[in-house]
C-alpha positions in Angstrom: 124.4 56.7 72.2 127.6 58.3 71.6 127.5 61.4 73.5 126.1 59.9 76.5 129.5 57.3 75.9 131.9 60.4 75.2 130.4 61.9 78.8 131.0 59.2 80.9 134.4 59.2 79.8 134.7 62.0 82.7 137.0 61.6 85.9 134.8 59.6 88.5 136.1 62.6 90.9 134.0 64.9 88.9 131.0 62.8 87.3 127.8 62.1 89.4 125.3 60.6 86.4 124.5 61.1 83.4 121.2 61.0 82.3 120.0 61.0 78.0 116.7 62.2 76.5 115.2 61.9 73.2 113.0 64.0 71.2 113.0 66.7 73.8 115.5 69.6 75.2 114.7 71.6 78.4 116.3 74.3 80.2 113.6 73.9 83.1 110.1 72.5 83.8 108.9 75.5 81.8 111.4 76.0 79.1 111.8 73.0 76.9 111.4 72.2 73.0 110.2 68.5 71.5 111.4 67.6 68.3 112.2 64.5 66.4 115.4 65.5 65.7 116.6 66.7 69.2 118.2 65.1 71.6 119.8 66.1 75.5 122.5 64.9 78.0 122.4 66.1 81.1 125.7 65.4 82.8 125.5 66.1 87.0 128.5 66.9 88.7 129.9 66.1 92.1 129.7 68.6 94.6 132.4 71.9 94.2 134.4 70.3 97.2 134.8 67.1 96.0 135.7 68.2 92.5 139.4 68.9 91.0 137.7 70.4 88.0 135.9 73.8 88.0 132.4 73.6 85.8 133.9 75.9 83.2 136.6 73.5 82.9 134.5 70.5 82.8 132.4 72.2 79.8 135.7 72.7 77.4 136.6 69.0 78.8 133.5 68.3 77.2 133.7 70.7 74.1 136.9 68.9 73.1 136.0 65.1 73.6 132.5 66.0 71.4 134.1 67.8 68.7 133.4 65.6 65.5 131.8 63.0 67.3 129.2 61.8 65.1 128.9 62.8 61.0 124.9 63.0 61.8 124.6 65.2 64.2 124.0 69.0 62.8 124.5 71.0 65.6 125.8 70.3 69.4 125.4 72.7 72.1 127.2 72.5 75.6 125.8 74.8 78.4 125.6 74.8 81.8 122.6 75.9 83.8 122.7 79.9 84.6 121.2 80.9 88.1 119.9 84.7 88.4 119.9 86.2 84.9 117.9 84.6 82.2 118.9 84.0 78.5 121.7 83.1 76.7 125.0 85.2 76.6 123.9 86.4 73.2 120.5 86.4 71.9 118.7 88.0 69.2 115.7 88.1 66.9 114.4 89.4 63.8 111.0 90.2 63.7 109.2 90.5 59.9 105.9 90.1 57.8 107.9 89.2 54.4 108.9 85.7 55.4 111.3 85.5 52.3 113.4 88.5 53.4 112.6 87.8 56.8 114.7 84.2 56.1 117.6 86.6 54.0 118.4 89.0 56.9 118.8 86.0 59.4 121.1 84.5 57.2 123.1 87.3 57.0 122.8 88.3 60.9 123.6 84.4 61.1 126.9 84.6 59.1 128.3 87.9 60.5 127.4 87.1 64.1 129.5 83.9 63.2 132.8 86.0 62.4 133.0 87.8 66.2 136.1 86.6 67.7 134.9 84.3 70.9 131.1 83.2 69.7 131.0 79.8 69.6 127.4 77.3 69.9 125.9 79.2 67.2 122.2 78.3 67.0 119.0 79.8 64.9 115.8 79.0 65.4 114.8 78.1 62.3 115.6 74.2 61.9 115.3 72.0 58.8 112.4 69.7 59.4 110.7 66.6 57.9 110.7 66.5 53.8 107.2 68.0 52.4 105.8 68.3 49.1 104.0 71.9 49.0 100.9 71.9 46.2 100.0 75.0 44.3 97.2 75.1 41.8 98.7 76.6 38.2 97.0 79.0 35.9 95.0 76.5 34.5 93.6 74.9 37.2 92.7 78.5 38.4 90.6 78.4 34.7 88.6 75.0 36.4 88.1 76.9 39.9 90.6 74.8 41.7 92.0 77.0 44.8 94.0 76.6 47.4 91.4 75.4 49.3 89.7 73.4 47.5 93.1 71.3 46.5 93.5 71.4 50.7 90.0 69.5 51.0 90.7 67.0 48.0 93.9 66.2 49.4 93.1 65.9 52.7 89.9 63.8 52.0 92.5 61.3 49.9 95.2 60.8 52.3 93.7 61.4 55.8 90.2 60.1 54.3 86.2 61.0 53.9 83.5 59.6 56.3 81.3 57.1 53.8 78.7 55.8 56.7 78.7 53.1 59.5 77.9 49.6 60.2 77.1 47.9 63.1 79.1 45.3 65.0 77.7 43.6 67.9 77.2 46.4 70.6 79.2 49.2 68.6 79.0 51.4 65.5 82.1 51.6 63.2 82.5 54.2 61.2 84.2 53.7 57.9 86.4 55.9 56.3 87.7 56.1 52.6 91.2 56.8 52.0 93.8 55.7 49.4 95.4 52.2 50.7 98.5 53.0 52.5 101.1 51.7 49.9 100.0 55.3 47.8 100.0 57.2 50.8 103.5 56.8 51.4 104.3 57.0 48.0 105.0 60.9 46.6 105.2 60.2 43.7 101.3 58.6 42.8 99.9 62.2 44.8 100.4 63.8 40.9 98.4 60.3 39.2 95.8 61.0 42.1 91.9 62.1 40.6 90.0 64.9 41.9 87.1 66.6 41.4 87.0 70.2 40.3 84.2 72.6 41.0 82.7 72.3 37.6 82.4 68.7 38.1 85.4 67.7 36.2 87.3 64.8 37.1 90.9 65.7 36.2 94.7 64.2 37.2 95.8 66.3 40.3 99.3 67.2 38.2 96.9 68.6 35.6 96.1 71.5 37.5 98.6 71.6 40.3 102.6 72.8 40.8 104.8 70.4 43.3 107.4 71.7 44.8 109.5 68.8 47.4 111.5 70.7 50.3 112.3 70.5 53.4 110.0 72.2 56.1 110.4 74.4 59.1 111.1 72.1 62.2 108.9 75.0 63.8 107.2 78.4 63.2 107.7 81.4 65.7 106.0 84.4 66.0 106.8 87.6 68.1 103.7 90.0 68.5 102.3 88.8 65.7 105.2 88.6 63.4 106.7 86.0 62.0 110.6 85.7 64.0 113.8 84.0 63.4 115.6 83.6 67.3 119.8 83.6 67.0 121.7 82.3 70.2 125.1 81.7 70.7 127.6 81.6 73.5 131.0 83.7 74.1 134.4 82.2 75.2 135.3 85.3 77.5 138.7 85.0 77.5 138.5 85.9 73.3 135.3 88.4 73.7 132.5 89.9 75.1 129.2 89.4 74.5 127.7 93.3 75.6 130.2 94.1 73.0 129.5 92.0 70.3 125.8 92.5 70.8 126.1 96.7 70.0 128.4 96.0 67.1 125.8 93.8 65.6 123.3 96.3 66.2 125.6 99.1 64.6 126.5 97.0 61.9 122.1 96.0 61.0 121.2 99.3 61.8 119.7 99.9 58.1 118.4 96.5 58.1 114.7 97.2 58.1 115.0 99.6 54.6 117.3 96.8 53.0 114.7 93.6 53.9 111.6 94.9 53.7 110.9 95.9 57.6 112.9 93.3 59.2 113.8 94.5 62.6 117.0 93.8 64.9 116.5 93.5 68.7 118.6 92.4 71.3 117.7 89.5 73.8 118.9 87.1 76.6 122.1 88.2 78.9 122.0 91.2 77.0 118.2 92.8 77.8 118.2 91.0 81.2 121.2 93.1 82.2 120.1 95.9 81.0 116.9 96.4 82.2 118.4 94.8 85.5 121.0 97.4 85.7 118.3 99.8 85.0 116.3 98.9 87.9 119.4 98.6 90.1 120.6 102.4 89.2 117.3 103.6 90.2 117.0 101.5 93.6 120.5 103.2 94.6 119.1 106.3 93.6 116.4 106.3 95.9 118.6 104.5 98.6 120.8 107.4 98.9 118.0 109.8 98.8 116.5 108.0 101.6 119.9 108.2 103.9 120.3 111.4 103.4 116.9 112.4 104.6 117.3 110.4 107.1 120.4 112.0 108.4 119.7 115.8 107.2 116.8 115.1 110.0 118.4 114.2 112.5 121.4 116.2 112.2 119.3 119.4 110.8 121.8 119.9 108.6 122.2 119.8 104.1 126.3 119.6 104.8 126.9 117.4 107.4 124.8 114.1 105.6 127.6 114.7 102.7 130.2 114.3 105.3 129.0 111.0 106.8 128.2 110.1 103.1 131.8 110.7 101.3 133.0 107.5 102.9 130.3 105.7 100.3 132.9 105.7 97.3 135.7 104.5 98.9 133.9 101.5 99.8 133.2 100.7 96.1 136.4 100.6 96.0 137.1 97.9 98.2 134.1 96.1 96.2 136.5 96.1 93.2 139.6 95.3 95.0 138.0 92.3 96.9 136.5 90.7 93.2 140.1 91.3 92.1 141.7 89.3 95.0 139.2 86.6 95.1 139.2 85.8 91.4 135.6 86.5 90.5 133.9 88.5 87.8 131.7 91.4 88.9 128.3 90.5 88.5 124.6 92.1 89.3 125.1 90.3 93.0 127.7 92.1 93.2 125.9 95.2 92.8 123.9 94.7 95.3 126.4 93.7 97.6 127.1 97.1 97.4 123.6 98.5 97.6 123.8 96.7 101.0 126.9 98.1 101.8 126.4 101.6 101.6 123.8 101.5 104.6 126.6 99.7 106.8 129.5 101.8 106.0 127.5 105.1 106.7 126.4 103.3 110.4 130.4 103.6 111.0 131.0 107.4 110.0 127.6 108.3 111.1 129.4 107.4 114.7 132.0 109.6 114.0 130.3 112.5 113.5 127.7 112.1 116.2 130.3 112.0 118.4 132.2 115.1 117.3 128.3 117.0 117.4 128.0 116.1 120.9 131.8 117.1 122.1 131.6 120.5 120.5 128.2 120.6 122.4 129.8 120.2 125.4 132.5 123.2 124.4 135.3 121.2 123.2 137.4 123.1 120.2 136.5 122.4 116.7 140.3 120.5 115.4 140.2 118.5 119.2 136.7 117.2 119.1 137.8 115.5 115.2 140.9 114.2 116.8 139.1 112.8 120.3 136.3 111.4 117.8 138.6 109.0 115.5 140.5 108.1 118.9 137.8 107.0 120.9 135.0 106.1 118.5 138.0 103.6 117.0 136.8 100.6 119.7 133.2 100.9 118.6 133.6 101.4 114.8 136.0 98.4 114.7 134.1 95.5 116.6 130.8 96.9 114.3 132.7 96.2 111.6 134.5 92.7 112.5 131.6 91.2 113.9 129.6 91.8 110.3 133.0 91.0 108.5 133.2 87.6 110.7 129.8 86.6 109.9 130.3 86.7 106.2 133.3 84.8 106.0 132.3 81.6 105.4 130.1 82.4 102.6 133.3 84.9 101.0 136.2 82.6 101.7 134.8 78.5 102.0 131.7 78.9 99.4 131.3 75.8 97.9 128.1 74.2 95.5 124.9 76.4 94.9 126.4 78.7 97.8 129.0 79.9 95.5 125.9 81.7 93.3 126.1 84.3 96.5 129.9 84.4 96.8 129.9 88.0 94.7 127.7 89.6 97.0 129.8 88.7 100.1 132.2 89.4 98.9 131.4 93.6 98.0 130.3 94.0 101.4 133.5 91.8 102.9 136.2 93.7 101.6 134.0 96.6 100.8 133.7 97.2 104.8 137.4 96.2 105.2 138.1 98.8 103.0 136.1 101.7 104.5 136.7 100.8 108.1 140.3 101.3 107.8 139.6 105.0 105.9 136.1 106.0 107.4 138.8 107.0 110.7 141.1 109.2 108.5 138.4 109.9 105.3 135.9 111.5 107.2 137.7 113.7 110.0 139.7 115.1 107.1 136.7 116.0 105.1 134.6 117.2 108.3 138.3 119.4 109.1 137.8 121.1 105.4 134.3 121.8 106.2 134.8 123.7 109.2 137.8 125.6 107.4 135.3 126.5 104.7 132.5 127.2 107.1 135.1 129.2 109.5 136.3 130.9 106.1 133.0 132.6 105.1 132.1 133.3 108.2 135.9 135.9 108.5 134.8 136.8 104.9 131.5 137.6 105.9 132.7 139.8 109.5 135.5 141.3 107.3 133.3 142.7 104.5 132.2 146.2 104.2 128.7 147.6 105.6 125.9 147.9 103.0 126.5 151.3 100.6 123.1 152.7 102.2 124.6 152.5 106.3 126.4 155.6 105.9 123.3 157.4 105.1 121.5 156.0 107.9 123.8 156.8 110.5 124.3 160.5 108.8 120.7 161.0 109.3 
């Protein structure tokens, strides 16, 4: 096989095996397509620390040795298995009942998704299959009472055969079957000389009172709530595009599609829906997350201002999240997120510290601006080894990740350099801002002594 050849022209420091199936192509145990005309390498690789090449790098390796490779093959695709989101970078379908205009719009989605600058490994779902003669009866077959079905049945009972009774051999009963011999059955050409019966009992030539039409049929048939569907996938070189984008300028671009073929409908799928709805799901979480802190702490401080204040240093640890992705190399992904839905309960364990302490030296009578400054200076021991001993555990899986541990590396990562981040400011961020509170609080209270009595005291104390 000549892709299995072209694949194990790899560098023995990155190959592992190569393994070649036939007549199948599977994502997964549970998400896999059979098919004459399909075919699958799967190429393992050696382990991230014994490899020179990254996987991205081994797929355009792989992209350039298999370009052209053979004249028959009609479409190649090179992927690499995704872990957490499912679907393909971009994916949509168009759903339809008018099969004709249904087949149009995807081959006008098909061509314009083509011209986005990056979108490479363009597949639709709609494959050419096996060569088929279709059989219609004409008008004047119709005239004998030749229908669809009945041409079905005569047709059927010719090539696939009619039970004509049984004999007995020895122990057993054999059925026998009537059919034409096989030589006819493989011929197309002697189904138009075949002889059927019509239901008036007329024995006429099948081409008498029947169309053919010779095509090529649908390698399959998908439906999507009931409708008829055409599935387009493709992936996206990222350093040329990106596929969020090209997936809403598609949409903008077939937004009149259902008035122009007949109720055909556009929807997004894959990377695409999974992020979103994952994104979704994520916003709300944090939602509630914060919610729940700060219900937590306006209890146990009895206070609506002072759970902002230990809260404030949440955004300047997103900032480290960003930072540390930039450092590191890696691409921001929904791990990542949640990295830093972790983070924000371990960053506000540091300021909430802070504050307790300065609550419990004013308590004991020390002056507003002095209890800030004795809070950052001794609460600095205590805030720091939190910190570095959560920091120290994660560094192996943020700076040495290697293999399927390297799916994780994002989410280390946020909360890594997201800590880093808002230990170093949580000692200046959060005194400053608990500072401007008292000023503000200190403030009204002058305005409020200062003001003048209600209009109605001078009456009372003429009275």
């Amino acid at each position: 096989m000549e892709m299995e050849r072209r694949c194990l022209e790899l560098p023995a420091t990155e190959l592992e095996s190569v393994n070649s199936m036939i007549g199948l192509i599977a994502q997964d145990a549970s998400n896999y397509e059979l098919g004459q005309n399909l075919a699958q390498v799967w190429v393992e690789l050696r382990e991230g620390d014994q490899r020179t090449m990254a996987a991205p790098e081994v797929v355009r390796w792989l992209r350039e040795r298999m370009a052209g490779a053979s004249p028959l093959v009609e479409s190649l695709q090179i992927d690499q298995p995704q872990a957490g989101l499912n679907g393909r970078a971009i994916e949509v379908v168009l759903r339809g009942r008018d099969h004709a205009a249904l087949e149009a719009a995807g081959e006008e989605v098909e061509a314009a998704l083509a011209t986005y600058a990056g979108v490479r490994d363009l597949r639709s779902s709609v494959g050419r299959g096996k060569r088929e003669v279709l059989v219609r009866p004409t008008e004047e077959g119709r005239l004998l009472g030749v229908s669809e079905a009945w041409l079905t049945s005569e047709v059927r009972t010719a090539l696939e055969g009619a039970p004509a009774g049984s004999f007995r051999r020895g122990t057993e009963d054999v059925e026998v079957f009537v059919k034409l011999p096989e030589e006819l059955r493989a011929d197309a050409g002697a189904l138009q000389d075949l002889v059927i019966a019509t239901p008036m009992e007329r024995r006429v030539r099948l081409a008498d009172v029947a169309a053919f039409e010779e095509r090529a049929g649908p390698a399959s048939l998908q439906r999507r709530d009931r409708e008829r569907s055409i599935t387009l996938t493709a992936d996206i070189d990222k350093s040329r595009g990106n596929a969020r984008d090209v997936v809403d300028d598609l949409m903008a671009r077939f937004e009149d599609l259902p008035a122009t073929h007949a109720g055909t409908t556009l929807e997004p799928l894959g990377d695409h829906e999974e992020t979103a709805r994952s994104l979704e799901g994520l916003g709300k979480a944090g939602i509630l997350a914060l919610a729940l802190i700060f219900a937590v702490l306006g209890t146990l401080f009895r206070s609506y201002l002072q759970p902002l204040v230990i809260m404030s240093i949440v955004p300047f640890a997103l900032l480290g999240v960003v930072l540390g992705h930039l450092i590191m190399g890696r691409d921001m992904t929904l791990l990542s997120l949640i990295g830093l839905l972790a983070l924000c309960g371990v960053v506000v364990n540091d300021s909430l510290i802070l504050v307790d302490f300065v609550n419990q030296a004013r308590a004991q009578g020390m002056e507003r601006m002095r209890s800030v400054v004795e809070a950052s200076r001794l609460r600095f021991r205590p805030i720091l080894l939190t910190s570095v001993t959560t920091m120290a555990g994660l560094t192996p899986l943020t700076f040495f990740a290697s293999g399927q541990a390297r799916f994780l590396q994002p989410m280390a990562i946020s909360v890594f350099f997201g800590l880093a981040i808002a230990t170093g400011l949580v000692l200046v961020v959060v005194p400053c801002i608990q500072a401007c509170l008292d000023d503000l609080l200190l403030g009204r209270g002058a305005a409020t002594a200062a003001a003048p009595p209600p209009s109605d005291a001078p009456t009372r104390e003429a009275a």
